[in-house]
C-alpha positions in Angstrom: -0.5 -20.9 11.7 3.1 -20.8 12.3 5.3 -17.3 11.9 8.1 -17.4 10.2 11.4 -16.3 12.4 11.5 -13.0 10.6 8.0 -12.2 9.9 6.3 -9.2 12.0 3.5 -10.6 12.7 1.6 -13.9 12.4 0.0 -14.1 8.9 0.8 -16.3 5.4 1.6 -15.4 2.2 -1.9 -17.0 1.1 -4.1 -14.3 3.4 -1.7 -11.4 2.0 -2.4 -12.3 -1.6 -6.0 -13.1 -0.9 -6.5 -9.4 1.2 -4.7 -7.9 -2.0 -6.6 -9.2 -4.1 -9.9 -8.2 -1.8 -8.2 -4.5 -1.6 -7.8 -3.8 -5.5 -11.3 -5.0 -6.6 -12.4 -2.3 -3.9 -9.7 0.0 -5.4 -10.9 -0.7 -9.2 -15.1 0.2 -8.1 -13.7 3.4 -5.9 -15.0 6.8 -7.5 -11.8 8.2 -6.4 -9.0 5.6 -6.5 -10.3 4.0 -9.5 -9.7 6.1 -12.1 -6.3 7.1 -10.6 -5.2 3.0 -10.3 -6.5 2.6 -14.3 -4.7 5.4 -16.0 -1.6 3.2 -15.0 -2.7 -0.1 -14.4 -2.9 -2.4 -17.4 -2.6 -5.7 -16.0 -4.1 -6.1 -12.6 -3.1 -9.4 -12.2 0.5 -8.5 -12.5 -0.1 -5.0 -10.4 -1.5 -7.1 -7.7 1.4 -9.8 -8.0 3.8 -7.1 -7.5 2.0 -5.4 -4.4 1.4 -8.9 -2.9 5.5 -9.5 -3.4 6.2 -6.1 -1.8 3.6 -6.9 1.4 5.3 -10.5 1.8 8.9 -8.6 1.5 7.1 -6.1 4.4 5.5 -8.2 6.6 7.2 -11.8 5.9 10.9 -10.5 4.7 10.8 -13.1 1.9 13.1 -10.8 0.0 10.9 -11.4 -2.7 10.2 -7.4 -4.1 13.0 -5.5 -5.4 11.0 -1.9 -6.4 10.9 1.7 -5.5 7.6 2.4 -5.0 8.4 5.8 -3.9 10.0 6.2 -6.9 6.8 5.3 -9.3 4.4 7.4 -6.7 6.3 10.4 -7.2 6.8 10.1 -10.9 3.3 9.8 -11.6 1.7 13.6 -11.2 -2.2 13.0 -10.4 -1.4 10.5 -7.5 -2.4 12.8 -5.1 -1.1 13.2 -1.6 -4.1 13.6 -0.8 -5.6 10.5 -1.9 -3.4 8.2 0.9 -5.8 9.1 3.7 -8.4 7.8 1.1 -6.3 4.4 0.0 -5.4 3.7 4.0 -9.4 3.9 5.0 -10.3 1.7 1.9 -7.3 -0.6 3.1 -8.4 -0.7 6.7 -12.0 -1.6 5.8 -10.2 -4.4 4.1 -8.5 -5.6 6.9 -11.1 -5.6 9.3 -13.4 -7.4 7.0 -11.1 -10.0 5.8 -8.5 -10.9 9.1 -8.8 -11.7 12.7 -8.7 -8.2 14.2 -4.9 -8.8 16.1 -4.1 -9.3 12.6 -6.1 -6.6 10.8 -4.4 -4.0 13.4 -0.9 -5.0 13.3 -0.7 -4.8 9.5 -2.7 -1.5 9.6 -0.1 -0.2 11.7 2.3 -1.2 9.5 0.6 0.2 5.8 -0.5 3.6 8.3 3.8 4.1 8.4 4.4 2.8 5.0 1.8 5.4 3.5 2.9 8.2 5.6 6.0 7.8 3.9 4.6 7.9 0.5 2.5 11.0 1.5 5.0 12.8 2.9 7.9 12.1 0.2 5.3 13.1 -2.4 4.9 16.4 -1.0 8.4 17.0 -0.2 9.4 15.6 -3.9 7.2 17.9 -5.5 6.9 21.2 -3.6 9.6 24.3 -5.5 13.3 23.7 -4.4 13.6 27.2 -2.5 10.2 26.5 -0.7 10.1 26.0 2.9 9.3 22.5 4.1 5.5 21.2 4.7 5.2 20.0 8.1 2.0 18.9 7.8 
């Protein structure tokens, strides 16, 4: 396989959609996740077409995903921070299972930062304006 100039790290667009789609079936079975993902979620095909856009815009800077998915975190109140610890473990099972471990920990590094963010901006987002900051 050949990387593209910009990509981070040596994976196509085929393996990204196909981990997706690997991720969200987990997601859809998960006692947790699951019901979470459906209250929202009405076409999974689409839902995974956008998330697969926005991991090729990640990893392979196609420029292909134009969201704000901190934006449509936040605004939705029973996404949890506490369920990103829970979505990151499901999505590092994925990885190992489905790509060569190089692979698997490159892009795990990569979703670890990426739902940090998330976590953290929901609880900053959501916590009273006069309160002091969560640090943890």
């Amino acid at each position: 396989m050949t990387q593209a100039p910009l990509a981070r790290f040596d994976i196509s667009a085929e393996q990204i959609a196909y981990v997706v789609d690997v991720f969200y079936a987990r997601v859809r079975a998960h006692p947790v996740l699951g019901p979470v993902f459906a209250a929202h979620v009405k076409d999974w095909s689409e839902h995974e077409e956008t998330i697969t856009q926005f991991w090729r815009n990640a990893i392979l800077r196609e420029k292909c995903y134009n969201g704000n998915p901190m934006r449509v975190h936040v605004s939705r109140p029973d996404v949890k921070a506490e369920h990103f610890p829970i979505w990151l473990g499901l999505f590092h099972e994925v990885l190992q299972a489905e790509l060569p471990d190089p692979t698997a920990r490159q892009w795990g590094a990569l979703a670890d930062r990426i739902g940090e963010g998330f976590r953290a901006g929901i609880v900053s987002m959501r916590q009273p304006k006069d309160a002091p900051p969560k640090l943890f």
